[in-house]
N, C-alpha and C positions, 0 to 999 in steps of 0.2 A: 054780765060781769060787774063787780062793784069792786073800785081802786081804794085803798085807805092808805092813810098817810098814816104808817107807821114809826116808833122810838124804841127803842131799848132803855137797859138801866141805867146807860151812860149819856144818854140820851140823844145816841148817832140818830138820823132823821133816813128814811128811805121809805119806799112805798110796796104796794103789795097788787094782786088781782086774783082776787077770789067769784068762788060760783056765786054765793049770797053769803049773808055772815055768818052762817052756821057751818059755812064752808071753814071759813077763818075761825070760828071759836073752837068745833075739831082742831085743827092743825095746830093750833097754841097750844092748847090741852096734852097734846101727845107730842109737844116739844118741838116742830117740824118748822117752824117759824125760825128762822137765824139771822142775825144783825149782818150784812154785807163786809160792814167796819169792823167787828170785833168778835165776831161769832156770839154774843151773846143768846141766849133764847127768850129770857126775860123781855118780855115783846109785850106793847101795848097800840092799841088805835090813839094816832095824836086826834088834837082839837083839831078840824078842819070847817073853813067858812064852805058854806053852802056857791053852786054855780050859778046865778042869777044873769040870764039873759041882758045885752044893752037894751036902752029905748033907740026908738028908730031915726033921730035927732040925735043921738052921739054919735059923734067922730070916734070912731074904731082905728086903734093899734094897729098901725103894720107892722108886723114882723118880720126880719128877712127869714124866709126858709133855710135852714140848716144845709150845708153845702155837704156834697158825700162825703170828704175828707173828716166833715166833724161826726156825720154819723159812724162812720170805720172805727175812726178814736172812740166815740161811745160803745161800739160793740166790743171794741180790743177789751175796754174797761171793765165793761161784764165779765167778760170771760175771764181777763184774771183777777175780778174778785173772788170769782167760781172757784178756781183754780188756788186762790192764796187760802181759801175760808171753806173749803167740803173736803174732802177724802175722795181718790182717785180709787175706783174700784174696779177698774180695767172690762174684761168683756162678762164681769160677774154683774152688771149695773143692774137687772133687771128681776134679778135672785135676792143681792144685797135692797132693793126699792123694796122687794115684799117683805123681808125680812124686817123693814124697818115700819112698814105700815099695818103689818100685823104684830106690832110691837113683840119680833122674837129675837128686835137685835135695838142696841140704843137707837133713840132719835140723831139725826143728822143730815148735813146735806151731805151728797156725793154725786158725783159725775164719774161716767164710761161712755163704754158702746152697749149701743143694746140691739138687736135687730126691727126691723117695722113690724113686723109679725108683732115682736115682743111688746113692744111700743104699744099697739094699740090694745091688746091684752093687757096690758097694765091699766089703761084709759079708762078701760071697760070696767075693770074692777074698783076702781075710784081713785084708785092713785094719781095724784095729781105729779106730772114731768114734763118739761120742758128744754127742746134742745137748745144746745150750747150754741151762739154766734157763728155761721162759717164764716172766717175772713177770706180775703183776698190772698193773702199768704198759703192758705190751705190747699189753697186750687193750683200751687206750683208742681 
């Protein structure tokens, strides 16, 4: 998997995880790339420095580990960007994904239900989906 540090035209910053970059230059091509911020599609690869190993004589960064409460907030955050920025397509998710991969319906994002069955028959066909966050709230 190869992450890029993705802009839009307005130049919101977020990032991306594709197979290889032919993964990601499909997915631009047929509009499938959407700004988190603005829905924009107008999508580019930002500059990004390269990851360069320390020498074994530098003093390494600690970081504290992220505590669960900040991870929850990060996944709440996903989800309702999901949620403010794709189209809700209920339990058509896995009809409306083809439709839009075999370009017979516009580009977009959208979330539903889909079943596993479904799920992995989309996978298979190259469609790339990824499920939504479960929260903690969900499981009441």
């Amino acid at each position: 998997m190869i992450r890029y540090d993705l802009t839009c035209e307005s130049d919101h910053e977020f990032d991306g995880w594709f197979s290889d970059s032919e993964a990601f230059d499909a997915q631009v091509k047929a509009n499938l790339i959407q700004c988190p911020n603005c829905g924009s599609i107008d999508v580019r690869k930002a500059l990004m420095t390269p990851s360069l190993g320390k020498k074994q004589n530098q003093k390494v960064d600690q970081k504290k580990p992220e505590t669960q409460k900040d991870l929850v907030n990060t996944l709440r955050e996903i989800r309702r960007k999901v949620e403010e920025n794709a189209d809700y397509v209920g339990d058509k998710f896995a009809e409306e994904a083809r439709k839009i991969h075999y370009k017979e319906a516009e580009g977009r994002g959208i979330y539903g239900e889909t079943t596993i069955e479904d799920a992995k028959s989309l996978s298979e066909e190259g469609i790339e989906i990824h499920p939504l966050p479960i929260l903690p709230e969900d499981q009441n």
